[in-house]
MDAnalysis code that builds the backbone (N, CA, C; Angstrom):
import MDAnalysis as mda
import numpy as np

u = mda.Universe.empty(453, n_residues=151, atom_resindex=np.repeat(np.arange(151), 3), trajectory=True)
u.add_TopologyAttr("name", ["N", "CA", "C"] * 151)
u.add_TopologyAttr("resid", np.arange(1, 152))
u.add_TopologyAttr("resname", ["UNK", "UNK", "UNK", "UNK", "UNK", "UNK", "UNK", "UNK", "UNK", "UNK", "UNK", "UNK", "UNK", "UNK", "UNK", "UNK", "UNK", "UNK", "UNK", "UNK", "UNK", "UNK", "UNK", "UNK", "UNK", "UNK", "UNK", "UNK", "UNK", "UNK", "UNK", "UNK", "UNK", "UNK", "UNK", "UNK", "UNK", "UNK", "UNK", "UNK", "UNK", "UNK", "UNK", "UNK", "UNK", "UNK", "UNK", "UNK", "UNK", "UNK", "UNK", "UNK", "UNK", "UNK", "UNK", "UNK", "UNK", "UNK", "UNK", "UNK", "UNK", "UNK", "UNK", "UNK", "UNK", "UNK", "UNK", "UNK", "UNK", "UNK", "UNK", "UNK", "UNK", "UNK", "UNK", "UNK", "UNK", "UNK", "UNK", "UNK", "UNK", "UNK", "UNK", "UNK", "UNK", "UNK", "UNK", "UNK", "UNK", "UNK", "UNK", "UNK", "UNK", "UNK", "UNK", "UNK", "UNK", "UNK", "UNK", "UNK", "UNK", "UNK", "UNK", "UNK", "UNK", "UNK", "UNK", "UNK", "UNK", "UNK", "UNK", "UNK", "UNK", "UNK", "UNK", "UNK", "UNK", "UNK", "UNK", "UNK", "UNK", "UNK", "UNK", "UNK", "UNK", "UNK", "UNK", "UNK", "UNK", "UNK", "UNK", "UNK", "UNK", "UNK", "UNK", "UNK", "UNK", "UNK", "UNK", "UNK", "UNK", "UNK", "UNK", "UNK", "UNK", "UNK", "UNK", "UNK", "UNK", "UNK", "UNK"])
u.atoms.positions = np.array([
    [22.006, 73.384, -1.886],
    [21.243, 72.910, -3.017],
    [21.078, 71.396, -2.968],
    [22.192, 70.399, -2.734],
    [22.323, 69.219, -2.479],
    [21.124, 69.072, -1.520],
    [21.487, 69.648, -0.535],
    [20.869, 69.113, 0.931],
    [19.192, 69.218, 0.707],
    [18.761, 70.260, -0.113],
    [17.495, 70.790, -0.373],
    [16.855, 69.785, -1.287],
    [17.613, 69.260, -2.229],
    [17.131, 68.287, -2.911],
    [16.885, 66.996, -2.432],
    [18.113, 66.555, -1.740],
    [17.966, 65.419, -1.171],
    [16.730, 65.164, 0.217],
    [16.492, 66.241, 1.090],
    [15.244, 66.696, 1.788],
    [14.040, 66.544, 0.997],
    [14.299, 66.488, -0.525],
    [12.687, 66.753, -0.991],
    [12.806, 65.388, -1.564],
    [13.434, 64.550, -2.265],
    [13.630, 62.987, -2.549],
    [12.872, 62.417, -0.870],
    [13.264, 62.444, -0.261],
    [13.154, 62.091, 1.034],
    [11.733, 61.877, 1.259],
    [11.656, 63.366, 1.566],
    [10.189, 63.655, 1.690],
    [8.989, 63.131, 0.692],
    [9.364, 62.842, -0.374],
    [8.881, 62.433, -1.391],
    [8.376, 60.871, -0.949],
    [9.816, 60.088, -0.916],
    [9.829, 58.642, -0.700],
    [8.843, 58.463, 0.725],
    [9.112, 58.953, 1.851],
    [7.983, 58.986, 2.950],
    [6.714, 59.147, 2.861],
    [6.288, 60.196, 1.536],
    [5.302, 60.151, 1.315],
    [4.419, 58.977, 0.684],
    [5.265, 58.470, -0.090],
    [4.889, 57.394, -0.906],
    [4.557, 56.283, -0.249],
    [5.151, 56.169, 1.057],
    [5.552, 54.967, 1.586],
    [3.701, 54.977, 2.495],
    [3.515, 56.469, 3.116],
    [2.138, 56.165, 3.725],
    [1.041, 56.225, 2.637],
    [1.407, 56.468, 1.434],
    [0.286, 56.967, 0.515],
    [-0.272, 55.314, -0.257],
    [0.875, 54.301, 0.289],
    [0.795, 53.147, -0.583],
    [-0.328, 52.144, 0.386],
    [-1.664, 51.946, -0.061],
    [-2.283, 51.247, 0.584],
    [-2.636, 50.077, 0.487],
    [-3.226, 49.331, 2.069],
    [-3.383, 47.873, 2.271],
    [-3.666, 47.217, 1.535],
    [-4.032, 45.676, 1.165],
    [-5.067, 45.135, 0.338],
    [-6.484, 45.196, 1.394],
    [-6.338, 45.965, 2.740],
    [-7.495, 45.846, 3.485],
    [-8.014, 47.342, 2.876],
    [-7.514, 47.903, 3.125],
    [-7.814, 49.642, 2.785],
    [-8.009, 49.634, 1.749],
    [-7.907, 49.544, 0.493],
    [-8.255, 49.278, -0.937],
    [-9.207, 48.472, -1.310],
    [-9.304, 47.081, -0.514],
    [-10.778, 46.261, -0.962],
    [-12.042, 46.774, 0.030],
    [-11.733, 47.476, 1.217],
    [-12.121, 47.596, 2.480],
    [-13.100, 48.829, 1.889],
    [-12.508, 49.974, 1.048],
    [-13.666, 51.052, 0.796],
    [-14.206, 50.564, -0.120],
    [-14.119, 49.454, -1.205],
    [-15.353, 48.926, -2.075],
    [-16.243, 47.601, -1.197],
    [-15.600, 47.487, 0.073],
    [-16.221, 46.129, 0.115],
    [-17.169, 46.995, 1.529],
    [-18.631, 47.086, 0.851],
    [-19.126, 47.397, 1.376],
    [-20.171, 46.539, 2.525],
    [-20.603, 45.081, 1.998],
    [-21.154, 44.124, 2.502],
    [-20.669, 43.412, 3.013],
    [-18.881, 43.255, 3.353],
    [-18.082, 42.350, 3.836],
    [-17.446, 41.524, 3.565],
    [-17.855, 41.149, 1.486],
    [-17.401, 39.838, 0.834],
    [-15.709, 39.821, 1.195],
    [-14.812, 40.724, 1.370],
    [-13.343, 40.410, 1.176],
    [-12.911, 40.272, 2.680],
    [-13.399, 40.675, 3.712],
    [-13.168, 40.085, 4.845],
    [-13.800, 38.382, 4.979],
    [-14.740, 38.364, 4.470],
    [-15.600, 36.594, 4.916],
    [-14.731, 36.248, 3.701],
    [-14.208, 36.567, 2.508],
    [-13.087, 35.514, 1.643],
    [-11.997, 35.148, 2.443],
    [-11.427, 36.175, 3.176],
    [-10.291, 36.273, 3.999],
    [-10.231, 35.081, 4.629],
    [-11.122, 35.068, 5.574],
    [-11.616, 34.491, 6.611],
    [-11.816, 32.649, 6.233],
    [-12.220, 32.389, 5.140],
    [-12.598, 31.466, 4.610],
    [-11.082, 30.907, 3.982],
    [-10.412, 31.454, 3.592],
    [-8.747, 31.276, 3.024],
    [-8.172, 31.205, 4.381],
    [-7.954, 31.838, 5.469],
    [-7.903, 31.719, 6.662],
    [-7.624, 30.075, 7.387],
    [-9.720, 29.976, 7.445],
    [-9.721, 28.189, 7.711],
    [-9.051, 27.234, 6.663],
    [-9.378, 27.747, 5.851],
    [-9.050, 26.484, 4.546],
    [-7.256, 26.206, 5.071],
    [-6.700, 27.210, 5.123],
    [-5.010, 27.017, 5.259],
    [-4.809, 26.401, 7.089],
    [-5.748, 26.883, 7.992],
    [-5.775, 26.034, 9.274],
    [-6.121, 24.423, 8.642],
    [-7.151, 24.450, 8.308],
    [-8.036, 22.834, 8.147],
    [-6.231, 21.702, 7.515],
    [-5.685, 22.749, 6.384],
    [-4.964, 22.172, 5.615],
    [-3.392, 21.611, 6.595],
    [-3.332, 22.518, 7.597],
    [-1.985, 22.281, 8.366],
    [-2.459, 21.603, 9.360],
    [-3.635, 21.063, 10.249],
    [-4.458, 20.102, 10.938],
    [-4.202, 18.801, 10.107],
    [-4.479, 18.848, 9.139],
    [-4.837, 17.658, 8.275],
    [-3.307, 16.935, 8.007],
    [-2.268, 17.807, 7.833],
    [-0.991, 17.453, 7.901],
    [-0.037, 17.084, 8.956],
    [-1.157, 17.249, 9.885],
    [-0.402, 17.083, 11.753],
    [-0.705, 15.747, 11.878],
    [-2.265, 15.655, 11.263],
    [-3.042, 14.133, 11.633],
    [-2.209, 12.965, 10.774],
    [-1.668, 13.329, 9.900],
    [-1.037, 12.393, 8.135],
    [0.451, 12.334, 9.190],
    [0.890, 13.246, 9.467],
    [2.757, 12.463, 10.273],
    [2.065, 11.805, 11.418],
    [1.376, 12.400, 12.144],
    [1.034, 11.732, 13.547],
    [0.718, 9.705, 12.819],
    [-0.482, 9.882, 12.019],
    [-0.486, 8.699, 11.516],
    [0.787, 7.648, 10.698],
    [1.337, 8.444, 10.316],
    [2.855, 7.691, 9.836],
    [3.940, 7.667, 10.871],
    [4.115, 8.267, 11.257],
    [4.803, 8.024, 12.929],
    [4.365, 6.779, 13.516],
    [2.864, 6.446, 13.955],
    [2.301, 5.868, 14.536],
    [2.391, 4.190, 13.559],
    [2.393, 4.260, 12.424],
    [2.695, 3.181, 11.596],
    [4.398, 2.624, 11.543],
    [5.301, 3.756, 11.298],
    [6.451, 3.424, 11.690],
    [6.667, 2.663, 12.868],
    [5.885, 3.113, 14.289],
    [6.715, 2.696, 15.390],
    [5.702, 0.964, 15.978],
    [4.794, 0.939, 15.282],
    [4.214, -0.487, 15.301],
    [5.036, -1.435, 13.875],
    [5.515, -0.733, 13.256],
    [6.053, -1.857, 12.254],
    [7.333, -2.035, 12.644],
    [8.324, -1.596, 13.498],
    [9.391, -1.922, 14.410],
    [8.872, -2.886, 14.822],
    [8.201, -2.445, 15.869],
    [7.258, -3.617, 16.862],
    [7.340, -4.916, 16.180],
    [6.892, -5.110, 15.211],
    [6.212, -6.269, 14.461],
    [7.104, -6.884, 14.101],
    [7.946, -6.215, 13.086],
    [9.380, -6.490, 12.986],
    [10.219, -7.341, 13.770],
    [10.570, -6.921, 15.106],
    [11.554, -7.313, 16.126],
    [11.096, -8.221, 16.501],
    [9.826, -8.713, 16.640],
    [9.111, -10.288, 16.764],
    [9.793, -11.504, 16.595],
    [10.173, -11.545, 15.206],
    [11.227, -12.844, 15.356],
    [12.464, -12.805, 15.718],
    [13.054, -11.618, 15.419],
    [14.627, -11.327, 16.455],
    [14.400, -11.734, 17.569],
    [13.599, -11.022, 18.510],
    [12.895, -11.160, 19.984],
    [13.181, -12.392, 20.135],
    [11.872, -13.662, 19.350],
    [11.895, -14.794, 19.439],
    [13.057, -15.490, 19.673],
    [13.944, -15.542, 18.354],
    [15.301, -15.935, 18.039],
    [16.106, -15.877, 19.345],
    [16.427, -14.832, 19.379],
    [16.932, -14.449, 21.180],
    [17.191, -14.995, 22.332],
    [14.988, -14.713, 22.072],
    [14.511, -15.682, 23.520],
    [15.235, -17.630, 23.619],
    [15.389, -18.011, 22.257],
    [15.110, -19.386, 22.016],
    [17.356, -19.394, 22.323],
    [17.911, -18.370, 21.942],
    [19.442, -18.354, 22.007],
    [19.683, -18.376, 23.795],
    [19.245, -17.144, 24.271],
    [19.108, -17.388, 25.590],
    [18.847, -18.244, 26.439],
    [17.827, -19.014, 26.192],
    [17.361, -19.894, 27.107],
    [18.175, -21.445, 26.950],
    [18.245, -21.800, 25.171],
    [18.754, -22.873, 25.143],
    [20.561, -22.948, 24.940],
    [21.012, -22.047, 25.335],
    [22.337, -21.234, 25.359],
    [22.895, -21.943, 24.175],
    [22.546, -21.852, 22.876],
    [22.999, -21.880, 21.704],
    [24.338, -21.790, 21.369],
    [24.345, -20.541, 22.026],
    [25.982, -19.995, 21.007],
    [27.144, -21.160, 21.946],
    [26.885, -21.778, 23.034],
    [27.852, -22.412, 23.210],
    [28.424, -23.826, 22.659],
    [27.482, -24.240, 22.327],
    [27.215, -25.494, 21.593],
    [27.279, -25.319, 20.086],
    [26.851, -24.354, 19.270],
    [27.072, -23.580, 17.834],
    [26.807, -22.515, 17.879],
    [27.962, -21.975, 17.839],
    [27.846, -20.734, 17.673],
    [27.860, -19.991, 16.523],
    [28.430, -20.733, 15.223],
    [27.818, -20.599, 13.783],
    [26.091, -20.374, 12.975],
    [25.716, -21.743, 13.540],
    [24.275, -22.316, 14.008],
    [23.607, -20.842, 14.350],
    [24.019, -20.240, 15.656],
    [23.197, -19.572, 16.441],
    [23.489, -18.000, 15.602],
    [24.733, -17.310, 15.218],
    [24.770, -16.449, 14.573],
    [24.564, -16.499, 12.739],
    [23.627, -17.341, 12.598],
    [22.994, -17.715, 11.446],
    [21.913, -17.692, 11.551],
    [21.081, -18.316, 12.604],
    [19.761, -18.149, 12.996],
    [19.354, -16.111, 13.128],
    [20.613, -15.957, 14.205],
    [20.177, -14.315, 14.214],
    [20.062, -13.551, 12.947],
    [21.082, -14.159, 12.120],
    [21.242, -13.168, 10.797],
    [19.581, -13.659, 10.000],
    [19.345, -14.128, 9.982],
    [18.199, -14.893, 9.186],
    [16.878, -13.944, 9.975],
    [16.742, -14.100, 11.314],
    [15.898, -13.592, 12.437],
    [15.890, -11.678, 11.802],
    [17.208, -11.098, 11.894],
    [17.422, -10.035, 11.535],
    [16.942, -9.845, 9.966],
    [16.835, -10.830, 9.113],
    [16.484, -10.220, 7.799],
    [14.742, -10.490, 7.341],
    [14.454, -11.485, 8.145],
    [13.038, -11.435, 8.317],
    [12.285, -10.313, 9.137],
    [13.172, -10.094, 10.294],
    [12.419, -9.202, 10.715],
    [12.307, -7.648, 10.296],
    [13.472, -7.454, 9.456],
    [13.406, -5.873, 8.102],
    [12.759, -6.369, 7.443],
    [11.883, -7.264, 6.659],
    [11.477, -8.036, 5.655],
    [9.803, -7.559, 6.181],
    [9.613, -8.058, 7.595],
    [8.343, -8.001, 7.888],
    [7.866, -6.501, 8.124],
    [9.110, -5.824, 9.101],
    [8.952, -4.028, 9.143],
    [8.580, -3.585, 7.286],
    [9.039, -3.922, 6.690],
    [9.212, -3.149, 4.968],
    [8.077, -3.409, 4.862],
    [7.184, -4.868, 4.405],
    [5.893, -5.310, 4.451],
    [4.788, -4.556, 5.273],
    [4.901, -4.840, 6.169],
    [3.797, -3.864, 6.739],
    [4.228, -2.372, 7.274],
    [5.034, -1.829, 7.179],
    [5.205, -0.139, 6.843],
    [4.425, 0.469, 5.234],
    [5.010, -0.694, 4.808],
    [4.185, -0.388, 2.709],
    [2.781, -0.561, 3.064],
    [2.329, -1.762, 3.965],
    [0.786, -1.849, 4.011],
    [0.190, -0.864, 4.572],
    [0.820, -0.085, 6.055],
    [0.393, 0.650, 6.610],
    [0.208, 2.298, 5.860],
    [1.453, 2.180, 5.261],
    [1.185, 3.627, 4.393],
    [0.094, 3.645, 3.234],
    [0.227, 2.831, 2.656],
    [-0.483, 2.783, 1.515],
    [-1.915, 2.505, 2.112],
    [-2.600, 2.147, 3.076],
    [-3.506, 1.944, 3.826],
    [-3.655, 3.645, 4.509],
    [-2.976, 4.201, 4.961],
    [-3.238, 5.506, 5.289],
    [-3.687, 6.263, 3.969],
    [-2.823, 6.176, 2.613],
    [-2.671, 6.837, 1.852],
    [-4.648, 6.384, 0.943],
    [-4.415, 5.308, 0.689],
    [-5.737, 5.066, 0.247],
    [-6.892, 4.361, 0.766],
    [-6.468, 4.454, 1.819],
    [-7.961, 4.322, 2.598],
    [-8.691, 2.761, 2.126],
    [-10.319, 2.866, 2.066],
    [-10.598, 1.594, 1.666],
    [-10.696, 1.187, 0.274],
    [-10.183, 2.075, -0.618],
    [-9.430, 1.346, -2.016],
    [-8.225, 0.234, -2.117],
    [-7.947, 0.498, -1.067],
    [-6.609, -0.102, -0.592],
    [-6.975, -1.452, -0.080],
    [-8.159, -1.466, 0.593],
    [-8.523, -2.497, 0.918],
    [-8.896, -3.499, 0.071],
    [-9.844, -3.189, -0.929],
    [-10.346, -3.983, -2.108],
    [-9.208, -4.563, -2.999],
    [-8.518, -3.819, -3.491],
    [-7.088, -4.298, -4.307],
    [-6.188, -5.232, -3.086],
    [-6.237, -5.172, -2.137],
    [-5.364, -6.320, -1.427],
    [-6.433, -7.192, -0.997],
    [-7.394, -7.189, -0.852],
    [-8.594, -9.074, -0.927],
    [-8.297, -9.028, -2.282],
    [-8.356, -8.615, -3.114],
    [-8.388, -9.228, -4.379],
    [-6.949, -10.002, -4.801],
    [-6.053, -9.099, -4.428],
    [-4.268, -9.422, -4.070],
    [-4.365, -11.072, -3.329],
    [-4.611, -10.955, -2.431],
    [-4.891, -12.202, -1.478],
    [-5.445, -13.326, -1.817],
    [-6.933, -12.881, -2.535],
    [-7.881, -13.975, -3.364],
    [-7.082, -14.847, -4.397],
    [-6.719, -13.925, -5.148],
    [-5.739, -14.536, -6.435],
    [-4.427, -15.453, -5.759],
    [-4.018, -14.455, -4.568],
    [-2.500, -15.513, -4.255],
    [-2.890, -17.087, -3.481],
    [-3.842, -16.999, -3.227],
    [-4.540, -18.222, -2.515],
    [-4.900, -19.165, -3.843],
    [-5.985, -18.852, -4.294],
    [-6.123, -19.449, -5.785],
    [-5.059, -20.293, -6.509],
    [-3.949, -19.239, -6.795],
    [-2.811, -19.704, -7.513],
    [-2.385, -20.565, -6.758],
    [-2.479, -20.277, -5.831],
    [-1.451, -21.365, -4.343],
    [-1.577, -22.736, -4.411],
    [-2.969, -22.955, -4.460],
    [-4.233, -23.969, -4.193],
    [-3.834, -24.546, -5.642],
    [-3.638, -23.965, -6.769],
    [-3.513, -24.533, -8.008],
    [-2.318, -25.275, -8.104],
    [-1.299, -24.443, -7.572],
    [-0.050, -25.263, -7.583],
    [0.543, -26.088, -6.614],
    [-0.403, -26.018, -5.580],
    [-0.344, -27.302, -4.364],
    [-0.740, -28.505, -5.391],
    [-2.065, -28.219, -5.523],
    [-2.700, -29.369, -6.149],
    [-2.223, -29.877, -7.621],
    [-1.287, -29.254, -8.237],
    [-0.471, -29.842, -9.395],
    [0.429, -30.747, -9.282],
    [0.984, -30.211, -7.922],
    [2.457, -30.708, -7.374],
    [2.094, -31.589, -7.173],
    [1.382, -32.292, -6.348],
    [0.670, -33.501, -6.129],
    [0.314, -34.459, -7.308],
])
């Protein structure tokens, strides 16, 4: 009796399981002109276009990161070059590991600066542009005002 019942639960649930149909098989016998395959299809690209577009956005921030190192290490580099050659640290070596520390905080100073420019330049495009001439215009202005006060 058990076994007979549990055979027909069974059979039951198997049935159910092929009787339960696709969202292709279900839109597929009303969709007689094709609209739910070409929606498909169209949700499809849209989610390609969208993970392209997100390859191009790290590739571009990657590519901003590893030039604002670059830019960065410029005055370390410099600093360096100028420790090396004029052998600094033997003559001050206070002097010379003061210069580096200084070299080292300008040059995170300049990476931070233009990593912010570069992103925010990825991020807004040529809006970004207009608000920093205008940024620039004004800091010149003011500059010019308070040169010429000081005087």
């Amino acid at each position: 009796m058990i076994r007979a019942f549990f055979t027909v639960i069974m059979t039951l649930l198997a049935l159910q399981v092929f009787a339960t149909p696709t969202p292709e098989d279900m839109y597929g016998q009303y969709d007689k002109d094709g609209k739910y395959r070409d929606m498909q299809e169209q949700v499809d690209q849209m989610n390609q276009k969208v993970a392209e577009a997100e390859q191009v956005q790290a590739k571009k921030q990657s590519m901003a990161l590893w030039f604002s190192i670059l830019i960065g290490l410029i005055p370390l580099g410099y600093i360096g070059k100028q420790v090396i050659s004029g052998r600094t640290w033997q003559n001050n070596p206070s002097g010379t590991v003061r210069a580096l520390a200084i070299g080292l905080a300008g040059g995170a100073l300049l990476f931070a600066l233009n990593y912010g420019i570069f992103l925010l330049k990825i991020k807004y495009g040529s809006q970004f542009n207009s608000v920093l001439a205008a940024a620039l215009v004004l800091f010149l202005i003011f500059g010019s005002i308070y040169v010429l006060k000081k005087k």
